[in-house]
N, C-alpha and C positions, 0 to 999 in steps of 0.2 A: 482158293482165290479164283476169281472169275475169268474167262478169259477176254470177255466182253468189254469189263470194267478198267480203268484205272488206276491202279492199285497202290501204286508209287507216287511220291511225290519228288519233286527236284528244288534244290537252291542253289544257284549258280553267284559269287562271292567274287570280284575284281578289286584288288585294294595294290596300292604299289608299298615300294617298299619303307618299311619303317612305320608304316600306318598301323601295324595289329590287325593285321589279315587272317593270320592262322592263331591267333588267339578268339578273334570272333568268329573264325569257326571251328573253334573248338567250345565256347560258349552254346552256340547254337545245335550243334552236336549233342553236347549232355544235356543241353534243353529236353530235344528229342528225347533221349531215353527215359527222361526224370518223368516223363509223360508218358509214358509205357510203348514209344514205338523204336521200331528195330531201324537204326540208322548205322550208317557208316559215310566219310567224308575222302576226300584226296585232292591231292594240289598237284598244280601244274605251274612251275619256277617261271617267272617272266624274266625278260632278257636288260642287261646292265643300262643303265643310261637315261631309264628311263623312254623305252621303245616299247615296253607291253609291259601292262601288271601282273601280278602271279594271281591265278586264278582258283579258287577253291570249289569244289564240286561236296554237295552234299546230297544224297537219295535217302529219301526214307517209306517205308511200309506202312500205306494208311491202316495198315488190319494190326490193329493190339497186339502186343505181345499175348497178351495173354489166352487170344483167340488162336493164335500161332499154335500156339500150344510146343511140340519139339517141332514143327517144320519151322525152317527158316529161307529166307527168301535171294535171291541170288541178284545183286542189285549193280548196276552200273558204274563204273567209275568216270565216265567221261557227258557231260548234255546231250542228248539228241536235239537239234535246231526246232525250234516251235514248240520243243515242249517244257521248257524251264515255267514253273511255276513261278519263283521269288527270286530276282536277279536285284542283287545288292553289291552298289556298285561306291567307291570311297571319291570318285570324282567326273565330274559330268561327261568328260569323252570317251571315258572307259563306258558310260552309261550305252553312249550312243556307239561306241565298237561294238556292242553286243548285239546291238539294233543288226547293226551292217553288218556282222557275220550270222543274220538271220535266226539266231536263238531266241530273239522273242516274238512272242505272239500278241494279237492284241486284242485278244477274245478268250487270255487265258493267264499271262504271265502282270503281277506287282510288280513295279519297281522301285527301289528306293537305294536312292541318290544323293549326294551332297551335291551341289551348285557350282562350286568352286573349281580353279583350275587351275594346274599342277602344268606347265609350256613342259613338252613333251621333245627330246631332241632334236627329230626335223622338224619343229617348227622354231627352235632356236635357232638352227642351222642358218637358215635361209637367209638370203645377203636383204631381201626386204623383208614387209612383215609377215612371216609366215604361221601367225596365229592362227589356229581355227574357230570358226565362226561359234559362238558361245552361243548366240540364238538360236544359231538353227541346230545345234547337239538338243539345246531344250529342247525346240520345237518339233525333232524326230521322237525325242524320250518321251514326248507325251502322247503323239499320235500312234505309236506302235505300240504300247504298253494299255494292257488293260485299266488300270491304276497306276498312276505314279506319285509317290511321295517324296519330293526333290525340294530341299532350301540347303541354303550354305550352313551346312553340319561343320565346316574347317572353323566360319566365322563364331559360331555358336560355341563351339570349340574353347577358343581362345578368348573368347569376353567370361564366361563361364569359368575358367580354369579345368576343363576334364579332355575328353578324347576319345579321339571322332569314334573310336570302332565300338563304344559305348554306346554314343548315338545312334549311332545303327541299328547296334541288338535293341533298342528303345524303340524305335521308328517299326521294326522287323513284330514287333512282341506287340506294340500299337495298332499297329495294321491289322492283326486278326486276318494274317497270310495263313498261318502254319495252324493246325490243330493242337495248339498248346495253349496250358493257360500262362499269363502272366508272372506268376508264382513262380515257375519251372526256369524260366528266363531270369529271375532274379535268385534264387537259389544257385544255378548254376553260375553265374556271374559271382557270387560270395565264395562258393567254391573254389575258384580258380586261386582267393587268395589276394591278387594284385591290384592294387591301389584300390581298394575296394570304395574308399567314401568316395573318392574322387569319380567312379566308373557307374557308381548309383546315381550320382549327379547327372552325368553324363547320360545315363538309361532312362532316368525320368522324363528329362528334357526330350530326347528323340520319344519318347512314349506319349507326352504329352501332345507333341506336334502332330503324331501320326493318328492319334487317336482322338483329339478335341481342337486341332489348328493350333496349339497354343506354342509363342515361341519369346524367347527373353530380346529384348533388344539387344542387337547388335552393331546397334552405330557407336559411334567415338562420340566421347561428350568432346564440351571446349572446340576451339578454333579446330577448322581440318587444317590437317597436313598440306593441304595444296592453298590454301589464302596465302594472300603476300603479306608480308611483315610492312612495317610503318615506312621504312628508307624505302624498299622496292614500289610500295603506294605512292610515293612522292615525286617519284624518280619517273613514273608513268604515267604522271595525272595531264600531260597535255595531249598523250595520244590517241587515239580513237577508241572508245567503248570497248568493244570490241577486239582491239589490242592489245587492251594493259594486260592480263591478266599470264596473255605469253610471255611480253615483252616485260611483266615484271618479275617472273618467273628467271627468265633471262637472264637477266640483269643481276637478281641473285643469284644465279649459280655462276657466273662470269666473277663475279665477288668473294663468292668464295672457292673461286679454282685460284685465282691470282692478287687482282687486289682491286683497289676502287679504280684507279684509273683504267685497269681491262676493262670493268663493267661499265666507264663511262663511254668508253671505245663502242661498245656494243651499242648504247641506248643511241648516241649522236649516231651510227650506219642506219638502226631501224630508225631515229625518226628522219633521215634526209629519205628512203623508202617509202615512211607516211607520207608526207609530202609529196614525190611523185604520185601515190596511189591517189591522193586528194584532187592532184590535177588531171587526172586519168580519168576520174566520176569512182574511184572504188568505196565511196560511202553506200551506191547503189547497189556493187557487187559484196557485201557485205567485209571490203577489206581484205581481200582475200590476196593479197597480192602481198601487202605488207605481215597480214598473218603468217602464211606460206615461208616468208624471208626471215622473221624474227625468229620463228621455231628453227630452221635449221642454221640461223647463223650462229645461236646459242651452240648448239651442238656443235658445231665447226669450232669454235673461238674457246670451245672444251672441251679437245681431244684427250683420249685419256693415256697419257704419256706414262711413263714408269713413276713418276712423281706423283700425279695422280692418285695412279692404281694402289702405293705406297702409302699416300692419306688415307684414303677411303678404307686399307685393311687396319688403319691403325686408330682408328675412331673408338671412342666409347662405348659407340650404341653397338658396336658391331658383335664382339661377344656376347652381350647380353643380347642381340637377337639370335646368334648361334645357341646359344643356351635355351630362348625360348622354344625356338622353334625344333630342338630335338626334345624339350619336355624335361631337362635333367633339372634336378633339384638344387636347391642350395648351395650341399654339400658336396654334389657328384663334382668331380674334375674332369673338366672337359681340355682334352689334346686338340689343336687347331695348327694342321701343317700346309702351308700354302705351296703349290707346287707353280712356278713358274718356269717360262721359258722364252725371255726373251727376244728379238731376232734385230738385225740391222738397225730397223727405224727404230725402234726402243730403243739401242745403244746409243743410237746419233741423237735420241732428247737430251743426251748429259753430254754429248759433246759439242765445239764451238763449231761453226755453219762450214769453212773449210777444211777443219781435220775430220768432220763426219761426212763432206763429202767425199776426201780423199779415200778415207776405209770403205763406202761405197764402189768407190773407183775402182779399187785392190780387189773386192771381193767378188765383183761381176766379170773384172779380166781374167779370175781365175775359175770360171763357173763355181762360187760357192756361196751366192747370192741367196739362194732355195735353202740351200742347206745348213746355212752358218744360225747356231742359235746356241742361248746357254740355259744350259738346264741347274735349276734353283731349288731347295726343297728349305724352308724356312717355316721355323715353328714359332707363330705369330702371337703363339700365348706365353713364350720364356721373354725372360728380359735382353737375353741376347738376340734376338729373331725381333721385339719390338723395336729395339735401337737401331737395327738395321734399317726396318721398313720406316721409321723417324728419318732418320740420316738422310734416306730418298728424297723422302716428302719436302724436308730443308731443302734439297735440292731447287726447286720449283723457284729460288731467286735469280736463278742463272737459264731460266727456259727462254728470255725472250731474244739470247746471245745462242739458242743451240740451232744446231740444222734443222731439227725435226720442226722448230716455231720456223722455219723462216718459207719450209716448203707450205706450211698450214700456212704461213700468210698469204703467197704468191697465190695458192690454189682457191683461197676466201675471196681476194681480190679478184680475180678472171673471175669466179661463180658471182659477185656480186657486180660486176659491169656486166657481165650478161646479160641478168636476172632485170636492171633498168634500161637496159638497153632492149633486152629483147620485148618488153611492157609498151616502150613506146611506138614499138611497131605492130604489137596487138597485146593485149592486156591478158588473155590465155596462156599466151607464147610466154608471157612473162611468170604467169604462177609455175607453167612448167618446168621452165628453167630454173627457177628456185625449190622445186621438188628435185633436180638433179645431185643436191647437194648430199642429198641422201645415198652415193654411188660410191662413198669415200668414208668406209669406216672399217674397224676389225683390225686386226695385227696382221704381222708377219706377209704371206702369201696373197691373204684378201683384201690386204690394206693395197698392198703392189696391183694386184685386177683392179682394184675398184678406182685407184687411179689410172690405171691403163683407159679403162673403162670410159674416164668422167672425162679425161682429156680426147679420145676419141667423140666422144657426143658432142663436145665443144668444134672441136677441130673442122669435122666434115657436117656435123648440123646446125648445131647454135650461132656460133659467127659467119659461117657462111650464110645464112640465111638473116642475120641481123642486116651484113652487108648488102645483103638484096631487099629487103625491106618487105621480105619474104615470110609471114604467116605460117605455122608449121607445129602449133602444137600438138594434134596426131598424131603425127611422124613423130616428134617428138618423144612423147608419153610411152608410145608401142618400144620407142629404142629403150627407154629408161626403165621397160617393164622386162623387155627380154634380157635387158644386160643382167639386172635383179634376180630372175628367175632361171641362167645358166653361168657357171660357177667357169665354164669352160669356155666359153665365148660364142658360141656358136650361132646360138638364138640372136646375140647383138648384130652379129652376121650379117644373116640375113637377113634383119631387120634394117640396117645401115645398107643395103644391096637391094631391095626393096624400093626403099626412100629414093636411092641413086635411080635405076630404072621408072621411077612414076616420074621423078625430073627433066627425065631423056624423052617420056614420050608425052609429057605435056610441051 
């Protein structure tokens, strides 16, 4: 071998878990050899929860075996940064982790990508939205990568019936990355044995894409999922363009948390809103006042209470989306055990407005307010564990008698006299304060911050500034972004200490 030359090649494999990460490279593995070159593969475990993928490493010896002759070549087990050849990655940020930990090159390394996106624990965590930006992951994967071969392989996936790490090795074997033929990639894939029509389907399809652009549609036939049904059209037809669409949204999920008269509660708040926004000029600002109010008063007016949570696990579609989306068959029996852990405010949804206050009372005079929770493990697929979570959900006739409804009404009520109140003193001031509503969700710990929280921005900014006729969205927005972005309060802090001091020295 030369010492000049390049002699090795690298594939670097990100897939999380449950995807067939180390079946696809192990596919890709026997490709290699089926092809006469000397490869070897290793993984590196990613961590639970979904905070890193597990990562597979593959080197192989562009020089034939059979040029080898008895020497064999002593090959890496870990990437060198800038020099991975084919980084195949099962979901777009993992694409762009690879970017950012500097392993690809872009005068050297393919990539290939599925589109799609897997919310990664800290971005679930975060008390606001703590998504990452799906554009800009595309828009590094493509400027740092020699090639990129990226559409949604999940979507493709699940209209098709096959699976995704098929795709790949299609997309991988299309590309005409690796010095193998075709043949080799499909042979090995028959070899392994496992679902095999379904995994050619699968290989085609990424082969096809990677190789000729070609890709099966993906959209949903029939009506989407997000149109309003014929009652929520009807229910919305007087309010601005522009608004129905939230506000019929709304409306039906108010409808079906509780009943029709919730959802007309809902529609008669958002249209007395339209109204104000109309007298305001918010046709000019595209509505933006009453949009803002109807999206989170829906979410306010549909907290999700133990009753709730109790429907939602007890639905139809929910197994059968559990079943799809592990892939099990038919016949496979699938175990579904729900681990719960109620605390306070969950308790006090099933009790009346005075005995759940009083158990509040008891449990903060005794410092056990943080700590008081019951732990639940309920098997949501026997008939014993459905009747349970039924029993809950029945419950939901006696929510507008519990404590937990009566604190979600007092706190709707302040957010929505603020929210017209603070519009009429500037029309900013007013979307802002209707984005605060957003400061008040989560269980247990984050539910108690985020009302500490919501009441604080009220307290010392929204009404005091309503009552001075005081303009303040800014101030505002920075408060409702720090409180969002420190779990600890600290950022609100200073930001609330800030606002205080510009007031003192204007």
């Amino acid at each position: 071998m030369s010492a000049t030359r390049d002699e090795t090649g690298s594939i670097l494999i990100a897939a999380l878990g449950g995807e067939g990460g180390g079946v696809l490279a192990g596919w890709i593995t026997d490709a290699l050899w089926r092809a006469g070159l000397y490869a070897q593969g290793t993984s590196i475990p990613g961590v639970a929860q979904r905070t890193g993928a597990t990562t597979y490493y593959i080197e192989y010896c562009r020089i034939p075996l059979d040029e080898l002759g008895e020497r064999r070549p002593v090959l890496a087990l870990n990437p060198v940064p800038g020099r991975v050849d084919v980084m195949v990655a099962s979901e777009i940020v993992e694409a762009a982790r690879a970017v950012q930990n500097g392993l690809i090159s872009p005068d050297r390394t393919t990539m290939i990508a599925s589109a799609h996106r897997v919310f990664a624990t800290p971005e679930k965590i975060q008390m606001g939205d703590g998504r990452f930006d799906t554009e800009r992951a595309l828009k590094v994967v493509h400027d740092f990568s020699k090639r990129a071969i990226v559409f949604d392989m999940n979507a493709v996936a699940e209209r098709t019936g096959t699976v995704m790490n098929s795709i790949l090795l299609g997309a991988l074997a299309g590309s005409g990355a690796l010095p193998v033929e075709p043949l080799h990639f499909e042979d090995a894939l028959k070899a392994s044995g496992k679902a095999v029509e379904a995994n050619m389907a699968g290989y085609r399809t990424g082969f096809d894409a990677a190789s000729q652009g070609l890709l099966p549609d993906v959209q949903s036939e029939g009506r989407g999922a997000l149109e309003l049904d014929t009652a929520s059209e009807k229910a919305v037809a007087n309010l601005p363009l522009e608004t129905r669409f939230i506000a019929g949204n709304g409306f039906a999920r108010c409808m079906d948390y509780q009943d029709q008269d919730w959802a007309e509660q809902y529609l008669a708040c958002v249209f007395d809103v339209a109204d104000l926004d109309r007298d305001l000029g918010g046709a000019s600002r595209g509505w933006m006042l009453t949009n803002e109010a109807a999206r989170h008063l829906a979410l306010r007016m549909t907290y999700e209470d133990v009753m709730r949570v109790a429907d939602l696990k007890t639905r139809p579609d929910r197994l059968a989306g559990i079943r799809a989306e592990s892939m099990a068959g038919d016949e496979t029996v699938i175990h579904v055990t729900d681990y719960l852990k109620p605390g306070p405010e969950e308790l006090c949804a099933l009790l009346p407005e005075r005995m759940g206050q009083r158990l509040l009372d008891s449990l903060e005079m005794r410092g056990r307010l943080e700590r008081f929770h019951v732990g639940l493990h309920l098997r949501a697929d026997t008939l014993t564990g459905h009747l349970m979570f039924r029993l809950l959900a029945r419950m939901k006739a006696l929510r507008r008698k519990s404590w937990r409804h009566a604190r979600e009404c007092d706190l709707t009520r302040r957010w929505i006299d603020g929210v017209c109140s603070a519009a009429k003193v500037d029309y900013a001031f007013g979307v802002e304060t209707a984005r605060c509503a957003d400061l008040v969700k989560g269980y247990g710990s984050t539910y108690r911050r985020g009302v500490e929280n919501f009441e604080r921005i009220f307290s010392q900014l929204v009404e005091p500034a309503i009552q001075r006729g005081e303009a303040i969205a800014p101030q505002l927005a920075a408060a409702r972004t720090a409180a969002l972005a420190d779990p600890e309060g600290t950022a609100l802090d200073g930001a609330l200490s800030t606002t205080t001091q510009q007031r003192s020295a204007a």
